[in-house]
C-alpha positions as MATLAB code, in Angstrom:
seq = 'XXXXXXXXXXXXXXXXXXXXXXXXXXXXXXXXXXXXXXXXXXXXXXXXXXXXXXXXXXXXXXXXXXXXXXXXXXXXXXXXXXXXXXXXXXXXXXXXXXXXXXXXXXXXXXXXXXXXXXXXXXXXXXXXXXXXXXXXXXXXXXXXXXXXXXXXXXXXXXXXXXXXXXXXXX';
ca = [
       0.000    0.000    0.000;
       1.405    3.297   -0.594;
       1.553    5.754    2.217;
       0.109    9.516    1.970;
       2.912   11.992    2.186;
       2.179   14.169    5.864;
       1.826   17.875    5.127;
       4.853   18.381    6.452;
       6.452   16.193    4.113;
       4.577   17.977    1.421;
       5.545   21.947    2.349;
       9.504   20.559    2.807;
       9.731   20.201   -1.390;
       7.228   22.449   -3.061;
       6.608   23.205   -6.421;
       8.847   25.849   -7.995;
       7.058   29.051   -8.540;
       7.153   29.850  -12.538;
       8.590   32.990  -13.757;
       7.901   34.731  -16.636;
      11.026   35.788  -19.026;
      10.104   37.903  -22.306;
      10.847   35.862  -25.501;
       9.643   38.772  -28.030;
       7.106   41.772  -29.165;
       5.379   40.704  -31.857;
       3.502   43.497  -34.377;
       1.084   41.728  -37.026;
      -0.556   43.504  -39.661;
      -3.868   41.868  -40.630;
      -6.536   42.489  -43.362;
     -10.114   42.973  -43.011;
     -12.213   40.262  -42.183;
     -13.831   37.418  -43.716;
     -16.847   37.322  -42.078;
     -18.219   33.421  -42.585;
     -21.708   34.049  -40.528;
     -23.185   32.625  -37.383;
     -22.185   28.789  -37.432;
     -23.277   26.486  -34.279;
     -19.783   27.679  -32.353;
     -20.436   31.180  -32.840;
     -19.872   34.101  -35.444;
     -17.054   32.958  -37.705;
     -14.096   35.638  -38.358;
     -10.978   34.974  -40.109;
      -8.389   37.553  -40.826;
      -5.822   36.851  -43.079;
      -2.208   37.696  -41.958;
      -0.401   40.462  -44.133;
       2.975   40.615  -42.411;
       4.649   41.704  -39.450;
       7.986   41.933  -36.936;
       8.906   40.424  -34.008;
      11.824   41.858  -31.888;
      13.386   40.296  -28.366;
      16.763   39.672  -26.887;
      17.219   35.757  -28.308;
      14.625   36.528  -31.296;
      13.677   39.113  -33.959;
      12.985   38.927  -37.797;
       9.710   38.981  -39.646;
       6.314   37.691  -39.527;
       5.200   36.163  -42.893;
       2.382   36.465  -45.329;
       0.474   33.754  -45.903;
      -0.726   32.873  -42.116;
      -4.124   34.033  -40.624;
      -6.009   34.222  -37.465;
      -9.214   31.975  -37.264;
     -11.993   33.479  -34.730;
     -15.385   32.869  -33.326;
     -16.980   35.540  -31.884;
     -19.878   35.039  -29.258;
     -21.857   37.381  -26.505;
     -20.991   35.158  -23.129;
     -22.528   37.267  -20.866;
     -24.295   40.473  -20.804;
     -22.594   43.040  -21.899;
     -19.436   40.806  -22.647;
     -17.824   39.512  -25.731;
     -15.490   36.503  -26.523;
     -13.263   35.921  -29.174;
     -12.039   33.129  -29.725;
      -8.533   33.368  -31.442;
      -6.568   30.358  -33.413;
      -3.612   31.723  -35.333;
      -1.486   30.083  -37.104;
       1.689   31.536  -38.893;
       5.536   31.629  -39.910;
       8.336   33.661  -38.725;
      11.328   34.036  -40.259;
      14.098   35.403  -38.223;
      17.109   37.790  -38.727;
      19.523   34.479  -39.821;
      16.884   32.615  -41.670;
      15.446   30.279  -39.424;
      11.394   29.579  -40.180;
       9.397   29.066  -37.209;
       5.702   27.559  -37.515;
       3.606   29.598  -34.796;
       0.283   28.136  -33.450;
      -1.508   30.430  -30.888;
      -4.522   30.087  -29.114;
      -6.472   32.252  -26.803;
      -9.271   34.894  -25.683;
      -9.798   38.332  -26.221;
     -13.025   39.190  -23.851;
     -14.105   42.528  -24.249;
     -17.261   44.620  -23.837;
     -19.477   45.465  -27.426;
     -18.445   49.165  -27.283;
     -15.068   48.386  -26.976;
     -14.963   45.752  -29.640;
     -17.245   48.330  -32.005;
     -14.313   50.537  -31.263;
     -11.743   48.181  -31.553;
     -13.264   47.189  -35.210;
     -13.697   51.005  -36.010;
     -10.121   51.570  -35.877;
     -10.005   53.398  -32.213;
      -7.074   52.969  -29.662;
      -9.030   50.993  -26.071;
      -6.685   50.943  -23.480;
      -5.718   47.016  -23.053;
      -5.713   47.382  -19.317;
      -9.692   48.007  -20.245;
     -10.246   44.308  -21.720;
      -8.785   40.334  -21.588;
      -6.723   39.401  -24.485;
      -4.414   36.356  -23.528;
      -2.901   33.624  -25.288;
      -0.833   30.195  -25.776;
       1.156   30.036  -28.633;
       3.350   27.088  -29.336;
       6.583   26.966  -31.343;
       7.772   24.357  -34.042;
      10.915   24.667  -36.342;
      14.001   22.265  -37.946;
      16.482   24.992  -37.445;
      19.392   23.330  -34.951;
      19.697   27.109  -33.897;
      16.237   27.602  -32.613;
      15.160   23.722  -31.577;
      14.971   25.037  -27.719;
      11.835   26.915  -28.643;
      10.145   23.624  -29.467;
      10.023   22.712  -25.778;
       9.193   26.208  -24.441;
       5.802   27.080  -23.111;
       4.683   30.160  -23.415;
       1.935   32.544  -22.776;
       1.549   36.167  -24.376;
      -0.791   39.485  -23.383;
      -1.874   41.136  -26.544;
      -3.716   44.638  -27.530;
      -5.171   45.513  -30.409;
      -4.133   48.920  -31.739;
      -5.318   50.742  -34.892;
      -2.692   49.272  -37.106;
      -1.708   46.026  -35.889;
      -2.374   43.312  -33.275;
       0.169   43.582  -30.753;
       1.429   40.839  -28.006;
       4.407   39.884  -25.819;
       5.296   36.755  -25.736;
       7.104   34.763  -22.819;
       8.402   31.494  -21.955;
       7.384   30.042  -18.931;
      10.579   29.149  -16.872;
];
């Protein structure tokens, strides 16, 4: 039979508190939406990816064409809204490495600040939510530590550009 660990036994080795170390500040440029209509998730956005940069102390280069950001958009509560975001992209850094870039997450916001937000208006981001996950995969011998990092990112959405920062986990 196995035995229970005491609580004392359990506060002697504790989990080590993650910190948070900035990987990059990424700028995308997107185009206007494809709007796809009310399907059983939600209201269907996608917004194809026109570019972008990305600039940190281990990583910088460019965000590629090609890529776009999948979303459903859905009232969860009165007077909130969720989006839903899936992106999916490439980024090719300074020395010519391509990383594949899948990112997940939720932007929760209220309608006037999303009408705003879709307008073309600056909303402060300490106003609204806008979290995500993305997850790195490339062949590059120079970059293959990102494929085990976990990372989170805090975006904003600005008049010209989505914005985030991006950090691994430690």
């Amino acid at each position: 039979m196995t035995q229970v660990p005491s609580s004392g036994q359990i506060k002697q080795h504790e989990p080590p508190l993650p910190r948070l170390v900035l990987l990059y500040r990424a700028e995308i440029e997107v185009a206007s939406p494809q709007f796809l209509g009310r399907t059983p998730a939600g209201e269907r956005r996608i917004y194809p990816i026109l570019g972008g940069r990305f600039d940190g102390e281990r990583l910088r280069g460019r965000i590629l064409s090609g890529g776009a950001d999948w979303q459903i958009v859905r009232e969860v509560a009165a007077g909130s809204v969720e989006m839903r975001v899936e992106a999916r992209f490439t980024m090719e850094t300074h020395d010519g490495a391509l990383i594949y870039v899948q990112n997940q997450g939720i932007r929760r916001a209220t309608p006037e600040q999303v009408s705003r937000m879709m307008g073309g208006e600056a909303v402060d981001p300490a106003t609204y939510y806008f979290r995500m996950t993305p997850r790195f995969e490339t062949g590059d011998a120079r970059y293959d530590w990102l494929n085990g990092v976990m990372a989170v990112a805090s975006g904003m959405r600005s008049p010209e550009c989505v914005v985030y920062d991006v950090y691994a986990v430690e």
